[in-house]
N, C-alpha and C positions, 0 to 999 in steps of 0.2 A: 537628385535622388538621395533620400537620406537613411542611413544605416544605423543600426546598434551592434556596438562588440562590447561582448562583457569576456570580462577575464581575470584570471586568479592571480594574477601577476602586482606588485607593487609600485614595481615600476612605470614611470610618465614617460610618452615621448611615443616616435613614431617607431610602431613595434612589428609593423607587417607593412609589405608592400605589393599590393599585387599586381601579375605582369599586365604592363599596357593603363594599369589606373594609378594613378598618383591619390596617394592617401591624408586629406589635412586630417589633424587630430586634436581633438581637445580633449580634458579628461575630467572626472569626479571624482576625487575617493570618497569611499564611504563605508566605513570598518573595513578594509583591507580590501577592497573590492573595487576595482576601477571602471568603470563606466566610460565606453568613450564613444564620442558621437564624430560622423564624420562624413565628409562629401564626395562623390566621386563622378568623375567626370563620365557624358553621354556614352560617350565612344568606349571602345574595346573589349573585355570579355564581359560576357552578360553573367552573373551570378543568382541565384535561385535562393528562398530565404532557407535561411538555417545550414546555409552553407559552410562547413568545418574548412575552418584556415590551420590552425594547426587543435593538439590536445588541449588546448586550454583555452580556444576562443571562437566564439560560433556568433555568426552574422545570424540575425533576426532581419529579417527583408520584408519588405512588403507584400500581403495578401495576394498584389495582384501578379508576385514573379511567383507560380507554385513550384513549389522541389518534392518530388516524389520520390530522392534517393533515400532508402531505408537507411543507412547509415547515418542519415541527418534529421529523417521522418520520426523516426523510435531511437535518437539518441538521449540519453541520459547523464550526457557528459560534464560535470563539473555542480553535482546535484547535491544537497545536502539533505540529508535521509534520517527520519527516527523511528524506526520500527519496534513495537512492544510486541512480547510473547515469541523472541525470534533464537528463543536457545534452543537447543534439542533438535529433532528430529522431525518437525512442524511445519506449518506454511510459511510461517514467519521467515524462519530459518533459507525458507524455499525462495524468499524474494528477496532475502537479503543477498544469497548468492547472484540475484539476475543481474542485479544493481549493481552490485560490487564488479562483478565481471565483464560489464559495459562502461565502468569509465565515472561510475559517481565521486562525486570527492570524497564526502566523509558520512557514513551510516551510522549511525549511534542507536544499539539495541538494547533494551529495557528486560528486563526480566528478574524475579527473585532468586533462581538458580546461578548462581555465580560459574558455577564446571560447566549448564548447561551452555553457558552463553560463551564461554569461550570453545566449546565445541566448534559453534557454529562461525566461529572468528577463525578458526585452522584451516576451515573450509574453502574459506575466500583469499584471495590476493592482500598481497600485507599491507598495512599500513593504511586502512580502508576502516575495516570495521573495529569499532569501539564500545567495548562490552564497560554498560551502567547495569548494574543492580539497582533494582526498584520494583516496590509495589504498585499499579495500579488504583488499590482498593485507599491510598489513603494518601491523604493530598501533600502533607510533609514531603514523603519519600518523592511525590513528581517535582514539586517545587524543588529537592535537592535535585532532581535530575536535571532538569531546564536550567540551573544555575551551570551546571558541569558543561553541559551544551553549550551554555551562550558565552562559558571560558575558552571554548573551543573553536565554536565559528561564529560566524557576524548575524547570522541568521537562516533558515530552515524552510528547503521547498517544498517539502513533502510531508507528515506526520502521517504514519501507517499505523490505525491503533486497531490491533490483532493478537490481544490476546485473550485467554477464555477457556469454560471450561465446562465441562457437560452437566454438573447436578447430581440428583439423585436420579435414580432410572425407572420411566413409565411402567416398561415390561417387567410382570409377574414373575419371579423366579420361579421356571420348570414346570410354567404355563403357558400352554399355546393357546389356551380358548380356555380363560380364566372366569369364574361367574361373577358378576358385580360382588359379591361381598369380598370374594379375595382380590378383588380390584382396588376396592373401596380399604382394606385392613393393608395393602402394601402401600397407597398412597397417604394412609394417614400413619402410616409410618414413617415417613421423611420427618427426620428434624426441619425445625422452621427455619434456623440458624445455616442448613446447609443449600435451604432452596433460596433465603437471601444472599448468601455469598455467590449463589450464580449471577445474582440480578446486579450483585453489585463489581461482579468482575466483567461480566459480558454487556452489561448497559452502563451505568453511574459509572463504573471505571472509564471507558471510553467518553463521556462525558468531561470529566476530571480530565482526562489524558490534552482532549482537544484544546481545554482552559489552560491547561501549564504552558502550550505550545504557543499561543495564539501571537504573542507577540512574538517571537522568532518569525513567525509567518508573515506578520508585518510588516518584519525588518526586511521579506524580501521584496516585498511589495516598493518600498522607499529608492528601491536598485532598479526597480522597472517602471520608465516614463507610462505617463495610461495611454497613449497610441502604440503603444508596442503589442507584435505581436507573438511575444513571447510566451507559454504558458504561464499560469498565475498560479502561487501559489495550493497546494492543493491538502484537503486531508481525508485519508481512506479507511476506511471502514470496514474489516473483514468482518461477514456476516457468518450466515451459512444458510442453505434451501431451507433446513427444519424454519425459519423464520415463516417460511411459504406453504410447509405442509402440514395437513390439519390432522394427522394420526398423531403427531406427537413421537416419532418412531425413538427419540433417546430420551429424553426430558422434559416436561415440563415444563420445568423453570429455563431449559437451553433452548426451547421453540420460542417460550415469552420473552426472554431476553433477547436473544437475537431481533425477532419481530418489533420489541421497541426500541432496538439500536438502529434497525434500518429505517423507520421512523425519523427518529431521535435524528438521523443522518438528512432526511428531507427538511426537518426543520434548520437545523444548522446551516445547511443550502441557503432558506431563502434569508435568515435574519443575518448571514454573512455574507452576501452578495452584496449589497455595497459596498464593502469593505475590498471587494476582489478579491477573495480566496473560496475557492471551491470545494465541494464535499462530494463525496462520491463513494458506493458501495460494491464489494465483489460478494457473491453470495455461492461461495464452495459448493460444490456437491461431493460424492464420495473422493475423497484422496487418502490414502494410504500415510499417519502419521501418528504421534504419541497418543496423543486422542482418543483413535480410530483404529488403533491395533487388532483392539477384541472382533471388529467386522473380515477381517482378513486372514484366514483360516487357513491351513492345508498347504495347497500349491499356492493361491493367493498372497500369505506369507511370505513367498517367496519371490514373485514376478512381481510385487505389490499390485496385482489386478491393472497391469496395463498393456498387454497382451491381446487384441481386440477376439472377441471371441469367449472371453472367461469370465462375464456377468451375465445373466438372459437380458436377451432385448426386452425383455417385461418391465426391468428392474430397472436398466440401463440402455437406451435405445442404440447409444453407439458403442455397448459391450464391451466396455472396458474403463475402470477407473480411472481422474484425474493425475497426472503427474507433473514433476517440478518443472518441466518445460512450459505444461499450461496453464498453471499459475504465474510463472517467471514469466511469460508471453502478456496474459493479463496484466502484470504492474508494469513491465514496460510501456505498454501502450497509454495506461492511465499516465503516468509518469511524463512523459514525451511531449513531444509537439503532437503525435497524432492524435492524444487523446485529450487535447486540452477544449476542447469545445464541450466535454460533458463537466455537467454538474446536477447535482439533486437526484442521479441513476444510480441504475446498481448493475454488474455483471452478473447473468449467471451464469456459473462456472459448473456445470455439472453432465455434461452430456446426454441432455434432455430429458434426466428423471423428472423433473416435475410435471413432465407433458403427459406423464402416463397414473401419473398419482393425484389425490382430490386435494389441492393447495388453492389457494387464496392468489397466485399468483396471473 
């Protein structure tokens, strides 16, 4: 029976022994990363793949021994992470804490707020996350970020590109039931300049973002034999429902952005699947964060709307807004062994408003 252990260790040589199996070992380095491949005999304790030896080394087994320990199913251990838009008060922010708290190696979060991004680094366990400054919108600043990265670790299993920004606003100021002309005189009111910098932060940035990464994502690929059943490489794509729904209910340019990023994300799917790296999208519904403040009112303010009971099942069928556990639940799984068989999907993440509203979904 033949195994994989990868491990963050430098050191060669027989590093685990487990009871009852005698372990031979050979090894590969490759940027500081050891690969070791080894045999073990018929007899004694039966192991399950993705079985944890200790924090810094996990058996990838064969398809046919299945392990359904959650600790090994949804582990995330020794991951290397780049999340953009994860300063602040945000999603970003939201999955960087899931990550960091389950045992990733090193996160590196992007953002142009320098206070905002170390906010979100106080938040998590030390020595994990690592706050880059950078623009999305222009390809200098990622190519300096991909450099600081690849100073850092040998290569990247994840790229989360989430960041984004609402536009200018569909709805008529201090109209409920506006007549086409003042429909028509508030939307030719948007500068053109502000409804291209959505298109270019919520689509063309993530674009960009996935091009600076790409070879990091290779580099993990070169660590993982192709019979292995370890997840592959992956890059995620936070959406949002407006991609799905056809009111348009914040933006214009945040509906059409969005809608060609998840797009944008199905094409990325198939013209990199040879390549073995995966794409994959979560598509938000309401969640309570920088963004999204102005929708959270009153007492919502306050419980951030996750209280079941405090939206109408109209709006929201299981009555109560998204929160960081169901976000942090989603990138975990994306993340992991469980979720390594999707590619070219999308989550959505919104408790079932689209079911109730006229979306394309």
């Amino acid at each position: 029976m033949k195994l994989l252990l990868q491990c963050s260790t430098k050191q060669v040589g027989v590093i685990h022994r487990v009871p009852c199996l005698p372990i031979l070992v050979s090894a590969h380095e490759l940027g500081g990363v050891i690969l070791l491949l080894y045999s073990v005999s018929k007899g004694g304790v039966r192991l399950g793949r993705g079985h944890t030896v200790n924090d810094h080394q996990t058996l990838a087994m064969s398809p046919l021994e299945p392990n359904h320990v959650v600790s090994d199913l949804f582990s995330v251990k020794g991951l290397n992470v780049v999340i953009t838009g994860a300063g602040g008060r945000g999603l970003g922010a939201m999955m960087t804490r899931a990550l960091a708290q389950n045992g990733a190696n090193k996160i590196f979060i992007i953002g142009r707020r320098q206070a905002a991004l170390e906010e979100t680094v106080s938040t998590c366990p030390p020595g994990i996350v690592v706050p880059i400054q950078g623009d999305v919108t222009s390809k200098e600043s990622l190519s300096s970020c991909a450099e600081q990265i690849a100073s850092q670790v040998p290569y990247l299993d994840v790229v989360i590109a989430n960041s984004g920004i609402i536009g200018p606003p569909s709805k008529v100021p201090g109209k409920s039931d506006p007549t086409l002309e003042e429909m028509r005189d508030h939307w030719w009111s948007h500068e053109v300049d502000e409804f291209n910098q959505t298109m270019n932060v919520n689509t063309t940035g993530v674009f960009f973002t996935v091009m600076a990464f790409l070879p990091l994502l290779q580099k993990a690929n070169e660590l993982r034999p192709t019979s292995s059943f370890a997840a592959r490489p992956q890059i995620v794509c936070v959406t949002s429902i407006a991609a799905f729904m056809r009111t348009a209910p914040a933006s214009f340019a945040y509906s059409a952005s969005k809608a060609g990023a998840e797009h944008m994300v199905k094409n990325l799917a198939t013209k990199l699947t040879r390549f073995k790296i995966r794409c994959n999208c979560i598509a938000p519904g309401p969640f309570m964060s920088e963004m999204t403040e102005g929708q959270f009112t009153g007492k919502l303010s306050e419980t951030r709307g996750l209280q079941e009971g405090e939206w109408p099942i109209q709006e929201i069928p299981l009555e109560r807004a998204g929160g960081e556990e169901d976000i942090g639940g989603a990138i975990l799984y994306l993340c992991s062994r469980a979720g390594s068989f999707l590619s070219g999907n999308t989550i959505v993440l919104d408790g079932g408003r689209l079911s109730g509203l006229p979306s394309s979904y």
